[in-house]
C-alpha positions as protocol buffer text, in pm:
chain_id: "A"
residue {
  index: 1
  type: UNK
  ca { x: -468 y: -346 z: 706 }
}
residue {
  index: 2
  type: UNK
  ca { x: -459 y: 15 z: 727 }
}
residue {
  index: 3
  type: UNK
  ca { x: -175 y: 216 z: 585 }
}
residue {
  index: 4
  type: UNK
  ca { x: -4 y: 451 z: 821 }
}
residue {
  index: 5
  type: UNK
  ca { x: 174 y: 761 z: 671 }
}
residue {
  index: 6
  type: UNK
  ca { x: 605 y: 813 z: 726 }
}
residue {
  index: 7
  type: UNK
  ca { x: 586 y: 1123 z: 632 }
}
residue {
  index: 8
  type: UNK
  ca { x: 364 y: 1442 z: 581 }
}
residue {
  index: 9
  type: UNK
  ca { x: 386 y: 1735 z: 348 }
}
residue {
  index: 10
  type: UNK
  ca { x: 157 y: 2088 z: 329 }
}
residue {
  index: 11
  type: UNK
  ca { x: 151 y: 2195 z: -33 }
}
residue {
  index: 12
  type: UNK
  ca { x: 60 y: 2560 z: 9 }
}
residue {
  index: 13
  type: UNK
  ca { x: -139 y: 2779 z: -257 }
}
residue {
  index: 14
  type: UNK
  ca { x: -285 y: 3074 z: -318 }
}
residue {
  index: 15
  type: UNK
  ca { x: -636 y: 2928 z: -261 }
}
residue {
  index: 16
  type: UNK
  ca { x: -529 y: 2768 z: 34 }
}
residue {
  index: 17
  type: UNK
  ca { x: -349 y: 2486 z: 214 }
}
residue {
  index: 18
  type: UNK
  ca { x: -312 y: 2080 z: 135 }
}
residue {
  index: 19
  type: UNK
  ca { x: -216 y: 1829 z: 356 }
}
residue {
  index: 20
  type: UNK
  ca { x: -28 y: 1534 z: 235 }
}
residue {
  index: 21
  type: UNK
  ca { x: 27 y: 1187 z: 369 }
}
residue {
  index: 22
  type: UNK
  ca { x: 338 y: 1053 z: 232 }
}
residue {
  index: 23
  type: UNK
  ca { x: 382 y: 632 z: 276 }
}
residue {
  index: 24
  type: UNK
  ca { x: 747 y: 596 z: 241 }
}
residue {
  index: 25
  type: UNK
  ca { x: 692 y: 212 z: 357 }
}
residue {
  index: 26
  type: UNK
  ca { x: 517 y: 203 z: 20 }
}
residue {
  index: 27
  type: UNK
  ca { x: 701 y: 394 z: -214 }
}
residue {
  index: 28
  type: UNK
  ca { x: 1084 y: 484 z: 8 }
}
residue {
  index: 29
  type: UNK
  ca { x: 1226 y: 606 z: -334 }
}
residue {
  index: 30
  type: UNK
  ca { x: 926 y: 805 z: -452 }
}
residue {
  index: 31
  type: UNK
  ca { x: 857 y: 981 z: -77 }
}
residue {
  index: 32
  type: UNK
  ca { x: 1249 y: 1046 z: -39 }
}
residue {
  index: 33
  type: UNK
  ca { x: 1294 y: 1202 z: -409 }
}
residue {
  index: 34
  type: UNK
  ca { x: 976 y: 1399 z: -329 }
}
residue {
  index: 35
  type: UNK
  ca { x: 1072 y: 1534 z: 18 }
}
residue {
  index: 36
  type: UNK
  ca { x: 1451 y: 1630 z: -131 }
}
residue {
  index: 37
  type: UNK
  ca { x: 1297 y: 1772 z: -427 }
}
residue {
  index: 38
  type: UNK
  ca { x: 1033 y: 1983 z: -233 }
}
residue {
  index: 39
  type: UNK
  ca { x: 1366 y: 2084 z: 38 }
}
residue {
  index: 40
  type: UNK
  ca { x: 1606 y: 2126 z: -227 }
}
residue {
  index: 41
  type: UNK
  ca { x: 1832 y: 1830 z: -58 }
}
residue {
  index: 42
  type: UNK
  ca { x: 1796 y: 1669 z: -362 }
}
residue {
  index: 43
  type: UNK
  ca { x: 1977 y: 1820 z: -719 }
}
residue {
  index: 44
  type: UNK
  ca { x: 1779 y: 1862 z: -1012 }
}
residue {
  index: 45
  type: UNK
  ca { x: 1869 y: 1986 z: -1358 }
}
residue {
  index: 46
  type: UNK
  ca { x: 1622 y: 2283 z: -1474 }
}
residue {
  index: 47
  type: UNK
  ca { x: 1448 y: 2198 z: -1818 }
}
residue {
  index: 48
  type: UNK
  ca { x: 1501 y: 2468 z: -2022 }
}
residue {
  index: 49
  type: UNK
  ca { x: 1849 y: 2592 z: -1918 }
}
residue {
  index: 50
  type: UNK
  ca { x: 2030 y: 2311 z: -1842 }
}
residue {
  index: 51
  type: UNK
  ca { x: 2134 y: 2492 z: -1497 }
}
residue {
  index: 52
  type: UNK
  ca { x: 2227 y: 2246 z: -1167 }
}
residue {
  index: 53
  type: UNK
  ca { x: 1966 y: 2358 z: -916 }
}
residue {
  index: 54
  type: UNK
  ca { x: 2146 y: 2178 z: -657 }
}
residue {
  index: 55
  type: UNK
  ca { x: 2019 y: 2333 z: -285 }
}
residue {
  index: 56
  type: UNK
  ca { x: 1693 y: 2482 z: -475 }
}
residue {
  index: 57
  type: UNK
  ca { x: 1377 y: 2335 z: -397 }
}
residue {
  index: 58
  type: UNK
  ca { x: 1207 y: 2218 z: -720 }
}
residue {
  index: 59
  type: UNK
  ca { x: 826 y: 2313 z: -633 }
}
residue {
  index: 60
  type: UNK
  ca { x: 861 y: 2628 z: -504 }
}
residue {
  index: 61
  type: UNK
  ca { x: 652 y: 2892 z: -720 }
}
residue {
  index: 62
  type: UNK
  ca { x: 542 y: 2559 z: -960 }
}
residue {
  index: 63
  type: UNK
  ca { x: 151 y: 2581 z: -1084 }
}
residue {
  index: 64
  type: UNK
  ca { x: -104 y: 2334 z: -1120 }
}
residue {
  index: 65
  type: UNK
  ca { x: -20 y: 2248 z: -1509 }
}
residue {
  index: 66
  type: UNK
  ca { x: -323 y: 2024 z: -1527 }
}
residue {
  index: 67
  type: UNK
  ca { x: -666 y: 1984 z: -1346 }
}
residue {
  index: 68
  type: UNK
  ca { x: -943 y: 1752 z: -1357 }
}
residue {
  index: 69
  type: UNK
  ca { x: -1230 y: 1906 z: -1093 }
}
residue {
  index: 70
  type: UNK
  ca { x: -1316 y: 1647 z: -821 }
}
residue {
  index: 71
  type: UNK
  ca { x: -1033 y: 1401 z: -950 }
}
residue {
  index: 72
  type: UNK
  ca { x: -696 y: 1512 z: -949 }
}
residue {
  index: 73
  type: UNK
  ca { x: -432 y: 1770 z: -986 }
}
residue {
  index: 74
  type: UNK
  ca { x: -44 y: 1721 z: -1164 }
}
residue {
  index: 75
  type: UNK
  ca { x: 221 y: 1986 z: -1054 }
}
residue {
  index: 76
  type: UNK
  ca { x: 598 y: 1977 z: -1030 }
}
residue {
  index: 77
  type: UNK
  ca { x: 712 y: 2123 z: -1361 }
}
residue {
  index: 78
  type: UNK
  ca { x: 901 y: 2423 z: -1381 }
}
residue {
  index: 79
  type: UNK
  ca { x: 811 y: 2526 z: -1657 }
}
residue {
  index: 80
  type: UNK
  ca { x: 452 y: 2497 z: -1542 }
}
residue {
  index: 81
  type: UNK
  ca { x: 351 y: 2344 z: -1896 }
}
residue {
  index: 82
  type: UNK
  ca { x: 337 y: 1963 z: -1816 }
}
residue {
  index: 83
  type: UNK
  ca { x: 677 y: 1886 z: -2001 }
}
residue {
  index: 84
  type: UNK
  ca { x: 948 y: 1966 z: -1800 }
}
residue {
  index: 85
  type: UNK
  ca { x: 1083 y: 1779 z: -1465 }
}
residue {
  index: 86
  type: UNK
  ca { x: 1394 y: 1751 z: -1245 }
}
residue {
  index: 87
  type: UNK
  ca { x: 1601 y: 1615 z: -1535 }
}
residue {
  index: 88
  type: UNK
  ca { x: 1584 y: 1239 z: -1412 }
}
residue {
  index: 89
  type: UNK
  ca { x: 1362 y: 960 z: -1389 }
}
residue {
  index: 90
  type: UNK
  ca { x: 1321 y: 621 z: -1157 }
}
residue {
  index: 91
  type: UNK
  ca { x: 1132 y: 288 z: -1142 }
}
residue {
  index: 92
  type: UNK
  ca { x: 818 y: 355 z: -1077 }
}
residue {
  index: 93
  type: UNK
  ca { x: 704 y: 177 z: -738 }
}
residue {
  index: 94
  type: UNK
  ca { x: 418 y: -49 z: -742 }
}
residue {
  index: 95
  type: UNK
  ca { x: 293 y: -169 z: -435 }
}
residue {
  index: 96
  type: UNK
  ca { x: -21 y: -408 z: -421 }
}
């Protein structure tokens, strides 16, 4: 059976453009926090300063803290070190 995306995302950088396939049948909490986090629909609490950055999208301006060539790449912190995130965390979704 062959998954079929919900939802899509473009991440863009400076090197150029990646599309994502988002499976909110999957993973409904992890593709709707991600979507309000990258829109700003969803609040988040900045790391450092303790500041509600309700209606601010989380990503925008974020680096790459950590790359492995040809295997992955982590983003989404703020304070682009690998330590900080939107000031909450959920179940993680499993899904055979």
């Amino acid at each position: 059976m062959t998954a079929i995306a919900t939802a899509k995302a473009t991440i863009h950088t400076s090197l150029g453009d990646i599309a994502v396939n988002l499976f909110g049948n999957h993973a409904p909490k992890t593709v709707k926090n991600f979507v309000g986090l990258a829109t700003g629909e969803q609040a988040w609490t900045h790391p450092e300063t303790g500041e509600d950055k309700t209606g601010t999208p989380l990503y925008d301006g974020t680096i790459f803290h950590r790359i492995i060539k040809d295997f992955m790449i982590q983003a989404g912190d703020p304070l682009g070190r690998g330590v900080g995130g939107p000031g909450y965390k959920f179940d993680d979704e499993i899904h055979p």
